[in-house]
N, C-alpha and C positions, 0 to 999 in steps of 0.2 A: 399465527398472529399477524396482521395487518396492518406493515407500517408502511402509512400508505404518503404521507407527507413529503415532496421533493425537495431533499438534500440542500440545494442550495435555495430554497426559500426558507429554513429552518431554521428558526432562531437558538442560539446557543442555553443550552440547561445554566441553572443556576444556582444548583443542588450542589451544599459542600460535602457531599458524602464520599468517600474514598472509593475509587476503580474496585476496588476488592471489598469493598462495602457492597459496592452495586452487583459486583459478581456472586457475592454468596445469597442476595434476593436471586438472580438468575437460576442458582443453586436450586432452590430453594423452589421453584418454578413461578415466582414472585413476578408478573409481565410489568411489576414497574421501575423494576432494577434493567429490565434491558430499554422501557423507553426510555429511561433517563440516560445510559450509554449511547442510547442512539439521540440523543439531542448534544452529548456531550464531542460525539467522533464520529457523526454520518458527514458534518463537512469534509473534514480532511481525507477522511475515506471517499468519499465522492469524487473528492477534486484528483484523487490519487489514483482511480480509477478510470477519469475521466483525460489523465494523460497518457495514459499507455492506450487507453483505445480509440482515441480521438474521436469519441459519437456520447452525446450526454443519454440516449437511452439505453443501452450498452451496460455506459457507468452506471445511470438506476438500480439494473438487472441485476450486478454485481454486487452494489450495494445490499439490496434484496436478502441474497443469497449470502452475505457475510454476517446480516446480522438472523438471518434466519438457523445458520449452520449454529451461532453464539446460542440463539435460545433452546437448537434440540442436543446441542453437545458441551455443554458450559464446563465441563471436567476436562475438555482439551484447553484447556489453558492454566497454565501455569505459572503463579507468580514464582519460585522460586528459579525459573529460569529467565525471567525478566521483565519489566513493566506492561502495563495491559495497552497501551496505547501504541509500542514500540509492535505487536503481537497481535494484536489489529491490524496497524496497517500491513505489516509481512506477509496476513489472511488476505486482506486484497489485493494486496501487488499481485500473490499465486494467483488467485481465481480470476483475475483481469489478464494476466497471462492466458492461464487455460482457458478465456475469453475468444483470446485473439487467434489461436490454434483453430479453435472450433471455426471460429470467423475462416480462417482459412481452409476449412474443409469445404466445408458450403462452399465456398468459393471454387472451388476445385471440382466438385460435382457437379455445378451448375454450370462451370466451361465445356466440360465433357460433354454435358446434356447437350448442350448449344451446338457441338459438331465446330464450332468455326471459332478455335484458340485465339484467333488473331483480332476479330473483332471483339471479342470480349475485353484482351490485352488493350487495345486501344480508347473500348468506352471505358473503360477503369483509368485510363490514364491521369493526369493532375494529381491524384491523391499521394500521399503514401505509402510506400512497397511494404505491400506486406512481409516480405519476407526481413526487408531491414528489421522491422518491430519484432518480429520473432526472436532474429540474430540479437538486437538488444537485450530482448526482456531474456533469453540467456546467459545474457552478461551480467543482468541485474542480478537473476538463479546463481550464480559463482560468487558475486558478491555479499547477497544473503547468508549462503552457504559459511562464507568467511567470518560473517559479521558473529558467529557462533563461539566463535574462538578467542573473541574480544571477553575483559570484563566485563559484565552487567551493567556497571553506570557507564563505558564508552560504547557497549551496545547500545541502551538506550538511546545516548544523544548521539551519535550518530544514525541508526535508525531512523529517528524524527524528523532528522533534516534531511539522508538519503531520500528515504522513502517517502517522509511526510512534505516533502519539501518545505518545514519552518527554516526562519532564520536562529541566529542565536539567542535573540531575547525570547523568541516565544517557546523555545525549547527552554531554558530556565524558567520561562514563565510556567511551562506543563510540568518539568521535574521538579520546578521549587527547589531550586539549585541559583545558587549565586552565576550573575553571567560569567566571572571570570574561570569560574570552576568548569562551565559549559563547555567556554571557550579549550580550556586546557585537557578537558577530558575527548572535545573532540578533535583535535589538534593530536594528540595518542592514538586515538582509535584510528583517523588517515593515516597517520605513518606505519601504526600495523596492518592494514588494510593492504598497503601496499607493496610492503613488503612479503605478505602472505601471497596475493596477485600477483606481484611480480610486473610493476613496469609501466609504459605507457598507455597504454591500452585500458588501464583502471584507472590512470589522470586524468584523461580526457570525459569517460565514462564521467566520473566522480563530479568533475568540472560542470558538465551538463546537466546533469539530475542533481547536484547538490547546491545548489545556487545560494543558497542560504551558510552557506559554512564559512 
């Protein structure tokens, strides 16, 4: 199935049909339960994708292949482990990760090829160390990992804002959750967070990718 429309020219769906409404069309093999989740969450998945790999054709790719993985495996997903939008974006954090692995093989073959480490090291210069972004999206891997342990509703809103980078009204806006309850469930879920992490090192993290919290 071909969805071919770029992310961020996509205008948002307007269909009040519930995430698990749209998932049991997907179920179902129904292609307009996923185009409606893909007008519903190809932005935030995009834009999400689009910061860990800092290239929008990259993001495309990823995107692609997140919503394509949804339509040939829709039984990996699980509501009773927590909301479909918290469970989306976690699929693209991973596969924007293993994005940027791969990026770095290539990279690594093609210095070899070259014969000459030093020039390559230098035309590459200005960008982004790859190896920083690996060492992060790592760090993201342990904090995902954590984010397991949390309850459900402080998975979710945290989640949205780790990963989704919303702020707090548009995460009560997606849970339909009052802001103050947002606010207190993710206010809980950081302090377990941190406590399970252990320290500075997930302040700082947390501080930078949660901007919204």
């Amino acid at each position: 199935m071909a969805l071919v429309t770029r992310a961020a020219e996509r205008p948002g769906g307007g269909d009040r049909s519930t995430d698990v409404d749209l998932m049991a069309l997907v179920r179902a093999g129904e292609a307009s339960g996923l185009e409606q989740l893909y007008d519903r969450y190809s932005r935030p998945a995009y834009s999400l994708a689009r910061r860990i790999l800092g290239d929008a054709g990259l993001a495309e790719d990823v995107l692609q292949e997140v919503f394509m993985a949804l339509w040939r495996q829709p039984a990996k997903y699980d509501p009773s482990r927590g909301g479909f939008s918290s469970w989306l974006l976690a699929m693209t954090h991973h596969k924007a990760v293993d994005s940027v692995r791969r990026e770095e093989t290539l990279r690594r073959r093609r210095a070899k090829a070259a014969e000459d480490d030093e020039t390559l090291i230098g035309e590459a210069g200005g960008g982004p160390d790859i190896d920083d972004q690996v060492l992060t999206s790592l760090q993201r891997d342990g904090v995902r990992r954590a984010l397991r342990e949390l309850p459900q509703v402080q998975r979710e809103a945290v989640t949205l804002a780790y990963f989704g980078g919303y702020t707090q009204r548009e995460v009560a806006a997606l849970t339909g959750a009052p802001l103050g309850t947002v606010k207190t469930r993710m206010l809980a879920g950081m302090r377990r967070l941190r406590d399970i992490l252990g320290g500075p090192a997930f302040s700082k993290l947390a501080l930078d990718e949660g901007a919204g919290l």
